[in-house]
Structure formats: structure tokens, C-alpha cells
C-alpha positions as CSV (number, residue, x, y, z in Angstrom):
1,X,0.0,0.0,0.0
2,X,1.3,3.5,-1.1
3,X,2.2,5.8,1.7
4,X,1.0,8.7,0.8
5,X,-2.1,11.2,1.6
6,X,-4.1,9.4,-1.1
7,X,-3.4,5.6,0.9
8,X,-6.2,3.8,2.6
9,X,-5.6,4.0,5.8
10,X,-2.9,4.5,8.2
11,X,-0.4,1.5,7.8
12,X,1.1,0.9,11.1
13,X,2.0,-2.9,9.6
14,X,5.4,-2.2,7.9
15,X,6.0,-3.5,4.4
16,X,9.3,-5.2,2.8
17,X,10.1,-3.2,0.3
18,X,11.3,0.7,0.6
19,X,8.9,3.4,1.5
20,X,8.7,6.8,0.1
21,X,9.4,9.0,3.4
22,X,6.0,10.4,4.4
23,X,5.5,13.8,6.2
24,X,2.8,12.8,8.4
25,X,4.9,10.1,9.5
26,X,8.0,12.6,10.3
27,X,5.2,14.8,12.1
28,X,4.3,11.9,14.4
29,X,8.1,11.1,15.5
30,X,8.4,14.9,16.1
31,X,5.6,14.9,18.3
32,X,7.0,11.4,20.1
33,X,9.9,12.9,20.7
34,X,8.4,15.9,22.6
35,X,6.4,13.3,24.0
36,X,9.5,11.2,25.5
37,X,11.4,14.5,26.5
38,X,8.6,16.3,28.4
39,X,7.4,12.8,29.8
40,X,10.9,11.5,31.0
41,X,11.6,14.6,32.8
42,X,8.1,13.9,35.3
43,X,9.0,10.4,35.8
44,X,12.5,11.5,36.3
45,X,11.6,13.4,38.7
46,X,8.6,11.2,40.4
47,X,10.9,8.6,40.8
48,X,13.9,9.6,42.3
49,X,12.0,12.2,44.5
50,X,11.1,10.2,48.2
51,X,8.7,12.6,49.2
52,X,6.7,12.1,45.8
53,X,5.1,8.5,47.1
54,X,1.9,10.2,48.2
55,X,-1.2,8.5,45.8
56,X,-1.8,11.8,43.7
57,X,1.8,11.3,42.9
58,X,1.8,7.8,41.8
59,X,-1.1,8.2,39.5
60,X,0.5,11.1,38.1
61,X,3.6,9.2,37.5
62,X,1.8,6.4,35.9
63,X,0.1,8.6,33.4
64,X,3.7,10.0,32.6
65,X,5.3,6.9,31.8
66,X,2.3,5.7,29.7
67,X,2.4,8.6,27.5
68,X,6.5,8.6,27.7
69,X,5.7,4.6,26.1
70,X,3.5,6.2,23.9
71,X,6.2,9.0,22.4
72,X,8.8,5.7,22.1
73,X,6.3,4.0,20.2
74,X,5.5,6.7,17.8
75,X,9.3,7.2,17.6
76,X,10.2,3.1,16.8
77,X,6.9,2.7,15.0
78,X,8.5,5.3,12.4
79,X,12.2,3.7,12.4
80,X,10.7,-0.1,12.1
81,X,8.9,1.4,9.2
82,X,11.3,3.0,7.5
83,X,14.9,1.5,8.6
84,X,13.7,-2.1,9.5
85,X,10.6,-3.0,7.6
86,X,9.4,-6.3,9.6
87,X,6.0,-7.6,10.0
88,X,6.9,-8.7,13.2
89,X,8.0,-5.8,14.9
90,X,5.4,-3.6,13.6
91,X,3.2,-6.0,15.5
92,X,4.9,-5.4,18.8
93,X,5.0,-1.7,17.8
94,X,1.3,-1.3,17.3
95,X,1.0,-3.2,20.4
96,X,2.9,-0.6,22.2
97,X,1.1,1.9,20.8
98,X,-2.0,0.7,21.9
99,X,-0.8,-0.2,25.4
100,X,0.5,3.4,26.3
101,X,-2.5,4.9,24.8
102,X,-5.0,2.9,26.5
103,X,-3.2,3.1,29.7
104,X,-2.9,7.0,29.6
105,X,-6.6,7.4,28.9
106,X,-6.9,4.9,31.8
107,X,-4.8,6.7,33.9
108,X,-6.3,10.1,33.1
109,X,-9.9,8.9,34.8
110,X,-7.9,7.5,37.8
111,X,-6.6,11.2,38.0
112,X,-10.5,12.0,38.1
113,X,-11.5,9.7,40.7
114,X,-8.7,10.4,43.0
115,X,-9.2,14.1,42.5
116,X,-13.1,13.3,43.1
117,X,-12.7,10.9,46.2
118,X,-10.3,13.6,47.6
119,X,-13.2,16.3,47.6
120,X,-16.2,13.8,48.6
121,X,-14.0,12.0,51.3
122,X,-12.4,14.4,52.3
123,X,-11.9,13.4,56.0
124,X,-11.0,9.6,55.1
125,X,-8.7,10.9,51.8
126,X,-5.8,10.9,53.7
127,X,-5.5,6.8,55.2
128,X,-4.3,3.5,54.0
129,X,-7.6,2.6,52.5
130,X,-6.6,5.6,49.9
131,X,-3.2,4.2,49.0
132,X,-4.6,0.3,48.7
133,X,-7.4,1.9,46.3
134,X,-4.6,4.0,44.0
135,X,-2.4,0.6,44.0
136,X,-5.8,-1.2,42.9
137,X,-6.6,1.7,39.9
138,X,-3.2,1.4,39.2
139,X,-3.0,-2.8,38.4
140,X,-6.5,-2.8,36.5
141,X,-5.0,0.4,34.3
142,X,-2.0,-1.4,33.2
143,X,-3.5,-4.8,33.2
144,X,-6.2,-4.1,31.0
145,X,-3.8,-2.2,28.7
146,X,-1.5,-4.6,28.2
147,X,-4.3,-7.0,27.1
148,X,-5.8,-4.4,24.8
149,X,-2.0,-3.6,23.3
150,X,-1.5,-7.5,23.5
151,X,-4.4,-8.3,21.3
152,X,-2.7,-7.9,17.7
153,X,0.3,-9.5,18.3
154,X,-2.0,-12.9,19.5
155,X,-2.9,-13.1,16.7
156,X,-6.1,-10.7,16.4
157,X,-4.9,-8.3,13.0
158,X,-5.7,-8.3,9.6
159,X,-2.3,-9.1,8.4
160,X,-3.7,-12.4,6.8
161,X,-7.5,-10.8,5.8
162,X,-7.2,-7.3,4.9
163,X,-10.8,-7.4,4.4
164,X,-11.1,-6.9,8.3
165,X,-8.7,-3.6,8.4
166,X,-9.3,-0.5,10.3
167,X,-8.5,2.6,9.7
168,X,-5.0,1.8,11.5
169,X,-3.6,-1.1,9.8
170,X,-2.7,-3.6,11.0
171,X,-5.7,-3.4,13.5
172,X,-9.0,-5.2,12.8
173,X,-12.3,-3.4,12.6
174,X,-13.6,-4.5,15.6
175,X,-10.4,-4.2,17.9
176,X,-10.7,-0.2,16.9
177,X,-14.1,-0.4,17.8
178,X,-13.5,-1.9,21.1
179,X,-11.0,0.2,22.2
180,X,-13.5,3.3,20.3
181,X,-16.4,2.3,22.7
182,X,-14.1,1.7,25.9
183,X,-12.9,5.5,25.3
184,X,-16.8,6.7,25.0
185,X,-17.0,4.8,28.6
186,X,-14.2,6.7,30.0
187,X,-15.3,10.3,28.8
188,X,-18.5,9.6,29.9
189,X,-17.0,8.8,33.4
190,X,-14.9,11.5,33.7
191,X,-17.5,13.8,32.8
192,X,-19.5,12.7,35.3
193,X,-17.0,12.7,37.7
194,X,-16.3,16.6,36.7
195,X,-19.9,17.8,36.9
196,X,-19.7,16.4,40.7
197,X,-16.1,17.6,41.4
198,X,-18.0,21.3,40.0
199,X,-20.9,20.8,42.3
200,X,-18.8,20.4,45.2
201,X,-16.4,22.9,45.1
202,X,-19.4,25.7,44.5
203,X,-20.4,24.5,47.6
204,X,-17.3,24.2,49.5
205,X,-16.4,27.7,48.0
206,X,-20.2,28.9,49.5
207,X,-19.7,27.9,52.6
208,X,-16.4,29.2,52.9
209,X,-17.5,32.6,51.8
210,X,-20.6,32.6,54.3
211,X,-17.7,31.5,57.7
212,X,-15.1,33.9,56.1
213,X,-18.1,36.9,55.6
214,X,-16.5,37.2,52.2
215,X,-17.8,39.7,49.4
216,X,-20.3,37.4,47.0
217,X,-17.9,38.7,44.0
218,X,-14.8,36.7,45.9
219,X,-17.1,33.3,46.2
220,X,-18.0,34.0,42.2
221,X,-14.5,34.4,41.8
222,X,-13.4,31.1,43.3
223,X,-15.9,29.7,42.0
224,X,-15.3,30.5,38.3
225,X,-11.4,30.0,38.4
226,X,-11.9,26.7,39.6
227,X,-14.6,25.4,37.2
228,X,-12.7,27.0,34.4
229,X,-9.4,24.8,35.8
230,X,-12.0,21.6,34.9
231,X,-13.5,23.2,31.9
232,X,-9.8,23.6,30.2
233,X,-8.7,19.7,31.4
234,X,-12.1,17.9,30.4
235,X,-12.2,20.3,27.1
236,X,-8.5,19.6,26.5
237,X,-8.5,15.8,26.6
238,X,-12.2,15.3,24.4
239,X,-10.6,17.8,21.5
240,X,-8.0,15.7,21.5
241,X,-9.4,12.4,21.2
242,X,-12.8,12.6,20.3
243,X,-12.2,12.9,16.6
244,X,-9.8,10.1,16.7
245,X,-12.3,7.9,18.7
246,X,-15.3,9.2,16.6
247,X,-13.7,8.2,13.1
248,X,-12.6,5.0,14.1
249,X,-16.4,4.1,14.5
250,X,-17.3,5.8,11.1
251,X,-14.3,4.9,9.2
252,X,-13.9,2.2,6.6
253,X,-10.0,1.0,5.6
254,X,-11.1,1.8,2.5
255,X,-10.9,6.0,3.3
256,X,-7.7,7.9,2.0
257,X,-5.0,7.9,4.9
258,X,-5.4,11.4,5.7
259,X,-8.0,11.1,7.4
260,X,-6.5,8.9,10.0
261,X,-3.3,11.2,10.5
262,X,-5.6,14.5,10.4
263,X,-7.5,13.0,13.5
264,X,-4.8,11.2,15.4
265,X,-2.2,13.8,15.4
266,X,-4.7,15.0,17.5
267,X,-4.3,12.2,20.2
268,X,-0.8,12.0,20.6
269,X,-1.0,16.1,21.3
270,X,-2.7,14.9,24.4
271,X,-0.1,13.1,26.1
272,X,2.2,16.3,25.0
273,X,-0.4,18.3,26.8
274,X,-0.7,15.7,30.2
275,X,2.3,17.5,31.9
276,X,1.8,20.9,31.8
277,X,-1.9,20.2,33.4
278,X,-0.9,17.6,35.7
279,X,2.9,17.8,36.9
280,X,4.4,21.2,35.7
281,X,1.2,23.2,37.5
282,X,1.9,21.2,40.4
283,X,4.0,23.5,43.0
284,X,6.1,20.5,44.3
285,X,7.4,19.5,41.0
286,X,8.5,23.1,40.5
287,X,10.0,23.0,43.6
288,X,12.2,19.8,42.4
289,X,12.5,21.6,38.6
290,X,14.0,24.6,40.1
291,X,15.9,23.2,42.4
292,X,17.5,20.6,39.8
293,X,18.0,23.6,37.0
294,X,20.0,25.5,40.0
295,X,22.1,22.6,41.0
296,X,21.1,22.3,44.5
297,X,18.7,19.1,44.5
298,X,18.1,17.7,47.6
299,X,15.7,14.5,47.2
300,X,14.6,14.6,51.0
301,X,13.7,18.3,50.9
302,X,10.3,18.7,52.5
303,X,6.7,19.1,51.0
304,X,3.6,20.4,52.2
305,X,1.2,17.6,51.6
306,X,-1.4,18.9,49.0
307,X,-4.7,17.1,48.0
308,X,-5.4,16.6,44.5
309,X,-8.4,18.6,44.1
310,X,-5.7,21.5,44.1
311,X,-3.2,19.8,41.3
């Protein structure tokens, strides 16, 4: 299959004999190599930071390495393809793909919840119950990833029945749709989860103004930065993947490559986006940042312990 804009579909399954180097392709291992750079710096960071152990922390660290996977697999999926055409590998490359995707998505509602349970349980947030419930999220996220990403190379493709394509080859129809529907779910979730998180912190901010006497323009003021905060995360991550996750229910294998590259450049802008919202805003990882940049880094210097709800 031809590589260009006028292809059907995106061919993630490398072919045997040399490609013609495709911009769309170039723009993707530019973008997974922001990905890697920005990502590696949080986990970096997460990791060899003591103090960061706290469960906010950890699920913040697990969506960095998933989209820090996900900028390595865009990155190899584009040397395999070009440098070391093998059916083989592109298998285990898809299935990388598709792991680190799935598990940032995953890892993105966890975020929600924790940042949810931290606001409606306030009083309990901070126990062991909280931490055996984050190391729970955190096995189901990467478990069911790894057996969505492991999926094609067991044998579930279309290498042998292009009939059953997707719109990312070599992915059948209905794995896409699967993994389509399961994103739907998540969304839905988290926008559940971010009316609620809304409803509480207008009340929370209410009551606050009422002990405090504040002005009512202060409590509107609260009140607005912090639903705005939501509005730009939630709006963020749905223009990112929506179009992505809404063509590969509509699309056909049969539809001019474009298409697919039009909507999931889209995606991977997500994971680029993931750290600023959730690890460069937070005032302990600029703590670390600044502190590494100046040279004085000191991994047991102390925190203030902050709940989610304020990351």
C-alpha cells in the first residue's frame, strides 16, 4: 500500500520493500519525541524524589510513563517502518502503541476519581484505605492495557485478511471499535466525575464565603477560576481524542490515509499536553524543577502535603 495522503488508511504494519518518506509520519516522530522528552523529565523526577510517594503522585507518574511509552512507540513505529521494515515488529510496535495509549486514557480517569474521592471523602482521603485503592486503579489500568496492546500480536490483526482492516492497519475493525467504545465509557466517566467535582467545590467555596463573611464577587471568583481549571482539562483531553475515537467508529479502511493522520495527530497532542496540566502546574514538581535547574537538588527536601483537588 502507497504511503501517501491518497493511501487507505494509516499502515502501522510495515511493508518489505522501501517506503517513500512520508510527512505525516516525520510529524508523528516529532511529536513522540516531545512526548519522550517532556514525559521522562516527570518520571524522572517522580521517581527519584522520596517525598513524591503520596497516591496523587503515583497516578501522576503512571500517566507520565504511559504517554512517555507512547512518544517511544510513535518514535520506533516510524524507524521499524522506514529503517527495519518487519511484519513482526510492527506488531509489537502497534501493540505498544496501543498499550500506552490505552493506559494514559486509563490513567487520566484515575486522576479523576482520585481528585473526586479527595473532595467527597475528604476526611477519610488521607489513610491507608486511599493508597490500597490507587495501588488497585493502578493494576487494573496497566493490566487491561497490556491485554488491549496484546491483542494484535496474539494473533487478532488483519495481516492475513485485509478485508477486516481498520483505519490503522494492522488493527481489525472491531479491535478499533472496542478500544472506540471503551474510550466513550471513560469520557462519559470523567464527565460525570467533573460535573460532581463542580458541584462540590461551588459548595465548598459557598460555605467558605458565608464563615469567612466574604464579598459574594470573591465566592464567584473562586468559583469561576476553579470550574474554568475543569472546563480547560475535560475540554483539552475530548478535543484531543474525540475525533480520533469518533472516526474510528465511522471509518472504513477503505478511506484515503489522511484522514487517519488528520484526526490522530490529535491524540498524541494529548499526552504532549498531560504534563503541563498535571505535573508542571503542580507546585512541588516546580519545587524539584528549580531546584534541579539550580544545582542544588536535595531528594529529602520537605513538602507540604497537597490534596489533588488542588493539582
Amino acid at each position: 500500500a502507497s504511503r501517501n495522503g491518497s493511501s487507505s488508511s494509516l499502515d502501522l504494519e510495515s511493508v518489505v520493500q522501501p517506503l517513500a518518506l512520508n510527512p505525516w509520519d516525520v510529524v508523528l516522530c516529532i511529536s513522540g519525541t516531545i512526548i519522550s522528552c517532556e514525559n521522562a523529565i516527570v518520571v524522572v523526577v517522580i521517581f527519584y524524589t522520596p517525598a513524591f510517594r503520596a497516591p496523587m503522585f503515583l497516578l501522576i507518574g503512571s500517566l507520565a510513563t504511559a504517554d512517555l511509552l507512547a512518544g517511544l512507540g510513535l518514535i520506533l513505529h516510524f524507524a521499524f517502518v522506514y529503517f527495519i521494515p518487519s511484519e513482526a515488529v510492527s506488531l509489537l510496535t502497534v501493540g505498544l502503541l496501543v498499550t500506552s495509549f490505552t493506559a494514559s486514557v486509563s490513567s487520566l480517569l484515575t486522576i479523576t476519581i482520585d481528585r473526586y474521592l479527595s473532595l467527597y471523602n475528604a476526611l477519610t482521603y488521607y489513610s491507608e484505605r486511599t493508597v490500597t485503592r490507587t495501588y488497585i486503579m493502578l493494576v487494573l489500568t496497566w493490566g487491561a492495557s497490556i491485554c488491549y496492546g496484546l491483542l494484535p500480536i496474539m494473533g487478532w490483526n488483519c495481516l492475513k485478511e485485509p478485508s477486516s482492516c481498520s483505519i490503522v492497519k494492522p488493527l481489525t475493525k472491531n479491535h478499533l471499535i472496542i478500544l472506540s467504545v471503551s474510550f466513550f465509557m471513560v469520557f462519559a466517566v470523567m464527565l460525570q466525575l467533573y460535573v460532581q467535582i463542580c458541584k462540590i467545590v461551588c459548595r465548598h467555596a459557598h460555605q467558605i464565603a458565608v464563615q469567612r463573611h466574604f464579598l459574594a464577587s470573591s465566592h464567584y471568583v473562586t468559583t469561576r477560576k476553579g470550574i474554568a481549571t475543569l472546563a480547560v482539562i475535560l475540554g483539552t483531553f475530548a478535543s484531543c481524542w474525540l475525533p480520533f475515537a469518533i472516526y474510528c467508529l465511522l471509518g472504513d479502511y477503505s478511506y484515503p490515509a489522511l484522514y487517519t493522520y488528520v484526526t490522530l495527530l490529535p491524540a498524541t497532542y494529548n499526552s504532549m499536553i498531560n504534563p503541563v496540566i498535571y505535573a508542571f502546574r503542580n507546585q512541588e514538581i516546580q519545587k524539584v524543577l528549580w531546584t534541579v535547574c539550580c544545582g542544588c537538588f536535595s531528594s529529602t527536601m520537605p513538602f507540604r502535603s497537597r490534596s489533588p483537588s488542588d493539582v
